[in-house]
Backbone as CSV, one residue per row, in Angstrom:
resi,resn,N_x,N_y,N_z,CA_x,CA_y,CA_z,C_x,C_y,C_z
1,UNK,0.843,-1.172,0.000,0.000,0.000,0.000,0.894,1.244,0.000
2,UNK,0.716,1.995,-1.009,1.560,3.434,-1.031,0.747,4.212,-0.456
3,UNK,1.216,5.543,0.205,0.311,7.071,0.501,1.559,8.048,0.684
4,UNK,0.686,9.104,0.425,1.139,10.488,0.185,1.358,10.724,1.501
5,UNK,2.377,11.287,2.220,2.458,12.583,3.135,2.765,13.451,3.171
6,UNK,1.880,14.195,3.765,1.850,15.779,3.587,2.234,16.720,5.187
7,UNK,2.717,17.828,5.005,2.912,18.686,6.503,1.832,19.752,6.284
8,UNK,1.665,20.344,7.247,1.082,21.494,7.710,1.703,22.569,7.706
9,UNK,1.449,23.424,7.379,2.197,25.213,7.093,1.868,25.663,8.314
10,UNK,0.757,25.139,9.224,0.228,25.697,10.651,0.635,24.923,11.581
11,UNK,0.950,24.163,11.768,0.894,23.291,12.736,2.156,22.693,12.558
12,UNK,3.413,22.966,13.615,4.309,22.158,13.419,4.402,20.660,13.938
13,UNK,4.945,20.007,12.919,5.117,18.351,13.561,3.354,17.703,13.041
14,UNK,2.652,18.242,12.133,1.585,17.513,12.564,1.536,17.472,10.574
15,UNK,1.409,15.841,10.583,1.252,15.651,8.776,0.122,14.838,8.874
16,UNK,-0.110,14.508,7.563,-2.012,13.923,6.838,-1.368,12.985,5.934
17,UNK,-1.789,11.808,6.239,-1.459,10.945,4.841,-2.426,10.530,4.480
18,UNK,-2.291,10.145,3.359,-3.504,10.059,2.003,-3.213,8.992,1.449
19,UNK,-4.833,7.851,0.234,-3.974,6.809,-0.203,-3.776,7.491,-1.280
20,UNK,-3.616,8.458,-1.804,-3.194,8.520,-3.638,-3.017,10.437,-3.360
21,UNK,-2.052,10.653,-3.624,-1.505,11.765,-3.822,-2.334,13.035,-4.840
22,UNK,-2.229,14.010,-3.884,-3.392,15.295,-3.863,-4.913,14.275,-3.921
23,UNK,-5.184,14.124,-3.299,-6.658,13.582,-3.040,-7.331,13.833,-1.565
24,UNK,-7.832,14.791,-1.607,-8.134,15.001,-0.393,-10.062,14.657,-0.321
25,UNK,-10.445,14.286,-1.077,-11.971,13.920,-0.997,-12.517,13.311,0.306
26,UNK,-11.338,12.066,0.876,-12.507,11.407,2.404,-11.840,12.519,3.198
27,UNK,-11.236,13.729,2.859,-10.765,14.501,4.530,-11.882,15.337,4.656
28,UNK,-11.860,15.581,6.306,-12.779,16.639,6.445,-12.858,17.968,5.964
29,UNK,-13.737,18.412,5.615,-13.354,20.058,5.645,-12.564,20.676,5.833
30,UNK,-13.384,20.751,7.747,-12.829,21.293,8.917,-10.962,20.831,9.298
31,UNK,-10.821,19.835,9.065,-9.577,19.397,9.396,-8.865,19.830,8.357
32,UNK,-9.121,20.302,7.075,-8.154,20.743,6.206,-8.127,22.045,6.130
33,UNK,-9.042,22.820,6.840,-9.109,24.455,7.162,-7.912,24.453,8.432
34,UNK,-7.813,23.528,9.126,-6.951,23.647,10.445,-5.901,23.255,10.116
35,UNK,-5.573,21.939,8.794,-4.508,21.913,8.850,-3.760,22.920,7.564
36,UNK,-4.406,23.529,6.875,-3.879,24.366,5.986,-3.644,23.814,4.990
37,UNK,-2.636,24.447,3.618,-2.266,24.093,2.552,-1.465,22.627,2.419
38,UNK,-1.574,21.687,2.268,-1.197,20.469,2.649,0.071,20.831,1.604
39,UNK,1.824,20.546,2.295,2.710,20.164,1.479,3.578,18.896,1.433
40,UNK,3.411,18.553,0.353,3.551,17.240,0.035,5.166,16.822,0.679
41,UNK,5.688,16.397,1.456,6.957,15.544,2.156,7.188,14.557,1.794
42,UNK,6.164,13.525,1.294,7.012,12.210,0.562,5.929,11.602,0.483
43,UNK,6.126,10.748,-0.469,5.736,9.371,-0.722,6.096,7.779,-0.161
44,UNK,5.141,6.746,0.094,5.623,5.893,1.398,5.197,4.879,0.682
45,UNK,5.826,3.481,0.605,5.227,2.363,0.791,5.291,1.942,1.808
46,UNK,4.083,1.645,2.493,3.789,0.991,3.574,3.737,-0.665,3.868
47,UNK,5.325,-0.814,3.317,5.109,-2.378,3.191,5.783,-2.748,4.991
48,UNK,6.138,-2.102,5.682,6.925,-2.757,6.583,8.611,-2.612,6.594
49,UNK,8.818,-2.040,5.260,10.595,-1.932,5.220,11.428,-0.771,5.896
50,UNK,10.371,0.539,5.867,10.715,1.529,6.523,10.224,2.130,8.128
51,UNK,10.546,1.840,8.867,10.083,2.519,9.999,9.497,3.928,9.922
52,UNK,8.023,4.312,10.610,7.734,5.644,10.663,8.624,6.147,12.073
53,UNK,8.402,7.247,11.842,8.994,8.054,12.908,7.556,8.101,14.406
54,UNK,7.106,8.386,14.445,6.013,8.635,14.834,4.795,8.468,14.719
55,UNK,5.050,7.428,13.886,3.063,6.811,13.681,3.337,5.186,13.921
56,UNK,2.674,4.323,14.000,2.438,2.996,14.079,2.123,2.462,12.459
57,UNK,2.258,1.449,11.681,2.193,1.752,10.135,0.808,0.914,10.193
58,UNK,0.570,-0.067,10.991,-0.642,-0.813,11.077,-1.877,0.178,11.545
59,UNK,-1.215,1.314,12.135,-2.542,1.930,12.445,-3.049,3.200,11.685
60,UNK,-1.573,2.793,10.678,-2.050,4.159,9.654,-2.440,3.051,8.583
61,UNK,-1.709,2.111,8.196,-3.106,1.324,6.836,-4.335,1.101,7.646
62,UNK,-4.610,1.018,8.729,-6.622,0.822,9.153,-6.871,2.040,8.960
63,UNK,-6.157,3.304,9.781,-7.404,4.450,9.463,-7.072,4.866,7.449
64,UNK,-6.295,4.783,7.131,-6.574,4.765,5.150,-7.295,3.830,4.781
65,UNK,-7.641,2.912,5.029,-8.622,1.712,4.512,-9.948,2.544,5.094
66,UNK,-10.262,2.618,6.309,-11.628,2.858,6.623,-11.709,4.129,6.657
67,UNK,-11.052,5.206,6.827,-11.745,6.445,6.580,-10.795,7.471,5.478
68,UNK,-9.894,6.792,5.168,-8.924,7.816,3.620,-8.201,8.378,4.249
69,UNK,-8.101,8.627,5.252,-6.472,9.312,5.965,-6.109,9.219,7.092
70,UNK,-5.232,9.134,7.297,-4.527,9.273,8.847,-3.942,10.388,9.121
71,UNK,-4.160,11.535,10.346,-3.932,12.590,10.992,-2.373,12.220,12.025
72,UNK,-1.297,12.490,11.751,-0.280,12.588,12.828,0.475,13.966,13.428
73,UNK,-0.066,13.810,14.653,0.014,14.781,15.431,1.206,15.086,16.694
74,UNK,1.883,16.096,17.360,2.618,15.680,17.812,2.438,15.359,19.459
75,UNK,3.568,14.714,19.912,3.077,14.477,21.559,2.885,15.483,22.229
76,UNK,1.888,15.552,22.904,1.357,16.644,23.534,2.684,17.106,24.460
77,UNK,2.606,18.516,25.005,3.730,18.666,25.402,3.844,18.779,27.085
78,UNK,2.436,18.184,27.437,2.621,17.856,28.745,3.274,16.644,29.061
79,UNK,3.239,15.855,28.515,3.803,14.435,28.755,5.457,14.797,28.407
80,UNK,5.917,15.493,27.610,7.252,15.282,27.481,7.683,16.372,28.964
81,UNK,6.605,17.326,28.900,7.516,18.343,30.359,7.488,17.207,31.600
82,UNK,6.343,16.239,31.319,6.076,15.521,32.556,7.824,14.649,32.658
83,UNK,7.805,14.221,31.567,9.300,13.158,31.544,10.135,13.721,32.035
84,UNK,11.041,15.194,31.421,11.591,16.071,31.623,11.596,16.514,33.139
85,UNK,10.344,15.948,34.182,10.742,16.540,35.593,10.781,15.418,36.235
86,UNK,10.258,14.088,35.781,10.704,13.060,36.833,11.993,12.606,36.160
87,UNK,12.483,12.661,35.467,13.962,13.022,35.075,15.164,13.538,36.038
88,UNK,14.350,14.685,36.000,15.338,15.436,37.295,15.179,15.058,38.613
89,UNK,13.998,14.578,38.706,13.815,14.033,40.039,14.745,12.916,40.473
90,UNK,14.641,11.755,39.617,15.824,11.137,39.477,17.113,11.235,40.453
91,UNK,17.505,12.472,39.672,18.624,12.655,39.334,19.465,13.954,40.727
């Protein structure tokens, strides 16, 4: 299975993948008003050979099979300040 990924001009860290490049028909509206001008970052086969950075690949072919795209967003940034102080606590 190939798909398009795309970044956000608004939103840093947060991309949209698609199964077929510029096709935005199953996205929402609303989610493409928020995420802005979609720019295209690459092209993927999703066979298993490449590791994502930040998505799970099984859970990006289910949401492209059942709803046409997958939304990746970044970790909220309470959880990383949270790491960042029991870290120091640690320490």
């Amino acid at each position: 299975m190939f798909c398009a990924i795309y970044r956000s001009p608004k939103r840093d860290q947060t991309y949209l993948y698609v199964e077929k490049k510029d096709d935005f028909s199953r996205v929402p509206a609303d989610l493409l008003q928020g995420f802005g001008k979609p720019q295209l970052a690459m092209m993927l086969h999703l066979d298993g050979t490449k590791r994502l950075a930040n998505a799970d690949q099984e859970k990006v072919k289910a949401a492209l099979v059942e709803q046409g795209y997958y939304l990746q967003i970044p970790p909220p940034l309470e959880s990383l300040l949270k790491g960042h102080r029991e870290k120091d606590k640690k320490n």
